[in-house]
N, C-alpha and C positions, 0 to 999 in steps of 0.2 A: 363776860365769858362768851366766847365764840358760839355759835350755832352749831347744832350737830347737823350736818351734811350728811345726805341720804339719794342715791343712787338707786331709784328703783329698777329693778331687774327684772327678767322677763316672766315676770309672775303679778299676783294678783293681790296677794301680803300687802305691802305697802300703800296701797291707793285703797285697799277695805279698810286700814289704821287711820286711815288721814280721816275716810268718808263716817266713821263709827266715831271720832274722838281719841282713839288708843295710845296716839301718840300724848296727845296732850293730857288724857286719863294720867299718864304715868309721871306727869311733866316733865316731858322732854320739849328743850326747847331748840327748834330743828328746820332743816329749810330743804328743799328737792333739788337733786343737783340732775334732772332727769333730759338728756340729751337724744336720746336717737330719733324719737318722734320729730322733736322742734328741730333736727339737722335735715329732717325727711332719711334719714338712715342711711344719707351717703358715707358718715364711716365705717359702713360696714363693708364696701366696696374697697376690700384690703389685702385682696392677692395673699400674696405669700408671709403676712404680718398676723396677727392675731389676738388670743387671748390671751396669753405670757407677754408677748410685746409690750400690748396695754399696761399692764402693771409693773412691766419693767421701766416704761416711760412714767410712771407715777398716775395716780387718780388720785383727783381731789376728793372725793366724797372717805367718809370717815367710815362706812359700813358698804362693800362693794362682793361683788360674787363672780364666783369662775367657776368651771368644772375644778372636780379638787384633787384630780391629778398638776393640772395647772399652777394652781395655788400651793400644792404641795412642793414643788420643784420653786414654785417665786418665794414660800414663806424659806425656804433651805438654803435660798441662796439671799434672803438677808432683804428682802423688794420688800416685803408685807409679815402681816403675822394672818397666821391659819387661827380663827377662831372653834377652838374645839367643843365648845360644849351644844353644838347645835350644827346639824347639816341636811342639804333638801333632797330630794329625788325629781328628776326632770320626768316627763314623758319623750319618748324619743325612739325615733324610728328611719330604716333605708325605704324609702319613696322609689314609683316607676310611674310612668304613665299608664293609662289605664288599657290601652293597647299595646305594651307592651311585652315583648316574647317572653321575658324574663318574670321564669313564674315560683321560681326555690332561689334561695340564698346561693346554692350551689352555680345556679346559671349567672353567679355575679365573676367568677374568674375571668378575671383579664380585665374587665369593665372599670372604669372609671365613677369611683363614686365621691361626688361635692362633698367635702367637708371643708371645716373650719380650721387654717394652720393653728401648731401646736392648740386647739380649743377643742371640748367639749365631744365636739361631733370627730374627731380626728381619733381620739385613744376611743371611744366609743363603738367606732366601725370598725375597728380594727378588732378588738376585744368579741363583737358579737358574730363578727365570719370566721375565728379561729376554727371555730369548732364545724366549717364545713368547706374552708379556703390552707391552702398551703399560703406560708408568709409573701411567697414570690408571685400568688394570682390574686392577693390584695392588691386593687389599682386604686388610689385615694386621688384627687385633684382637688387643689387649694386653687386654683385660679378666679374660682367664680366670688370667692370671698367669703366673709362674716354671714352671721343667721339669713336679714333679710335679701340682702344680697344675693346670696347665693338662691334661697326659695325664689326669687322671680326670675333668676336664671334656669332655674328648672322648669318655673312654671312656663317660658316662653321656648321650651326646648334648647336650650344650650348645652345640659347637661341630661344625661340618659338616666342617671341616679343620683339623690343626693340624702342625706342623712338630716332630718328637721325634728327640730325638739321641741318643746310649748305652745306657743300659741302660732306656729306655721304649720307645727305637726295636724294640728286641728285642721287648720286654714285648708290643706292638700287632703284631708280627706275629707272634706267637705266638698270641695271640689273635683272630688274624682279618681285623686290620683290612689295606687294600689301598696300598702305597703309591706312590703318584702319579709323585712324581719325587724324585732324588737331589738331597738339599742338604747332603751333606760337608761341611766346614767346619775351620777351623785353630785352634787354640786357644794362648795365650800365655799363659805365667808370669810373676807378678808379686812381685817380690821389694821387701816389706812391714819397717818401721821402717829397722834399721842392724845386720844382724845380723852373725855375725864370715863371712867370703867362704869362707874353709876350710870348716864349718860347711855352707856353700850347696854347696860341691865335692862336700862326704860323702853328703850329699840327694842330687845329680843323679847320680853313681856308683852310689848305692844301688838310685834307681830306672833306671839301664842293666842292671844286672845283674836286678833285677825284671821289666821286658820281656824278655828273652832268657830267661826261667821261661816266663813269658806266652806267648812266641811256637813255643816246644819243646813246652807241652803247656798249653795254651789251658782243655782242659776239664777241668782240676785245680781250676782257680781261679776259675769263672765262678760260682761260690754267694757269692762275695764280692760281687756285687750287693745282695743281702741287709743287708750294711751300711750301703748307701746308700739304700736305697727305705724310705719309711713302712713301720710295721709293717702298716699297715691292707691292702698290699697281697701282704704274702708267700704265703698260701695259696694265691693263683690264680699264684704263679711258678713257672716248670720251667727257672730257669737250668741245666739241662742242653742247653738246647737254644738256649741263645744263643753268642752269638758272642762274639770277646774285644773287643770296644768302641775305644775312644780308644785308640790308640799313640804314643808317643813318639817323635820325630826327631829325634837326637841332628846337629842339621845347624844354619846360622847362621841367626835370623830376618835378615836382612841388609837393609842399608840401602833399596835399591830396591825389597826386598818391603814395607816400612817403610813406603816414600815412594807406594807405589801404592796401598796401602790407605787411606793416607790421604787422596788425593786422591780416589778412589771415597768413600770418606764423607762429603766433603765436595760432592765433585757432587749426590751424591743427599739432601743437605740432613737428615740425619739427625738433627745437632743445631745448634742456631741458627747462621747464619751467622758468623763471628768468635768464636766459642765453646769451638772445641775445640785451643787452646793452640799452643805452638810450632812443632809440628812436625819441633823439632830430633830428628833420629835420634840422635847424642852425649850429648845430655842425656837422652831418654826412657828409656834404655837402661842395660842394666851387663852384665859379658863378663867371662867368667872368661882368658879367653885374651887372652895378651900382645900388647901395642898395639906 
């Protein structure tokens, strides 16, 4: 039988399972399919490409993550299935420099703020300026790229804002920079090929027991960032002094959280009208718990 393929994401879960036993506690037998570090994070330098893309071109790993607006439009349109019985919450926030004019949410009209196409940091800045921006003084720019990407385009002033979530969001206020307003955000698993469900049980047990390390002694494990950032940027990190990032909510992504998201992506025209697939909550979807 194939190895279960694991994708660690920009969290701290997966490399606490490995470092505890968790995964092999449950026996699962499992291999890291883990890329951005060992690329140095040049694919994240992706323009106008992004999180949907990604999984539109397929990923190998059998347990993988996106914001889950994202995933909600790839699992509808037939790319992946939306695992529902488990979803995370990021930390995530719009960044300025620390001298910068811009001191309300409000002062972001007309301003161009770094996000991530169709990912994550895109519906998130949109979602958190509604309530102080008209649709038309939202300025978004995809050009600087994906997560790290984009964060060292901010950080060398390229970009005047940008929106950074987990372990950059730490990174930038550690070093200074000011952040504007809170854009939180939900994150969904996408569970990739046909792998065996048992398998998918021994992963999501694995990583319950890995949060509950996480959440009892948080700054054990926070040098685990380290795995995930370019190397080019570890010298200037004090993961001591960050926080424990993305958590897991072992709770249902459920139909009507489902069905609302997806009608918010679709109001706000995100991806072409008629574009973004069924919509069926039954078919986007897989649930380890009985029907």
């Amino acid at each position: 039988m194939a190895k279960f393929k694991i994708e660690p994401h920009f969290r701290l879960q997966e490399w606490v399972a490995e470092e505890k036993g968790h995964f092999r506690a449950e026996g699962l037998d499992y291999e890291f399919k883990e890329f951005i570090r060992s690329s140095d994070g040049v694919h994240h330098a992706t323009g106008t490409r992004g999180a949907f893309q990604s999984i539109e071109k397929g990923r190998e790993s059998n347990v993988t993550c996106a914001c889950h607006w994202t995933v909600n439009v790839a699992a509808s349109r037939g790319h992946t299935k939306l695992f529902a019985d488990a979803y995370s919450v990021a930390p995530s926030g719009i960044f300025v420099r620390a001298d910068s004019a811009i001191s309300s949410p409000a002062d972001l009209a007309g301003v161009p703020v770094s996000v991530g196409f169709q990912s994550g940091s895109h519906y998130a800045t949109i979602q958190a300026l509604e309530s102080y921006l008209t649709r038309d003084q939202i300025k978004l720019s995809f050009g600087e790229g994906m997560l790290f990407s984009r964060m060292e385009a901010f950080f060398d002033g390229k970009a005047e804002a940008a929106t950074l979530f987990g372990g950059p969001y730490y990174f930038a206020e550690q070093l200074g920079f000011r952040k504007i307003i809170d854009t939180t955000f939900m994150i969904g698993a996408m569970i990739n090929g046909d792998p065996d469900m048992e398998d998918v049980k021994r992963y999501f047990q694995a990583l319950r027991r890995a949060q509950r390390d996480i959440d009892l002694r948080p700054e054990l494990y926070t040098h685990y960032y380290k795995m995930e950032f370019p190397e080019r940027f570890h010298a200037a990190m004090d993961t001591r002094r960050w926080g424990p990032g993305e958590r897991i909510v072992f709770e249902p992504y459920s139909r009507d959280v489902f069905e609302q998201s997806f009608e918010w992506i679709a109001s706000h025209e995100i991806f072409a009208p008629g574009s973004m697939g069924s919509g069926n909550y039954e078919q986007a979807t897989l649930s380890l718990a009985p029907h």
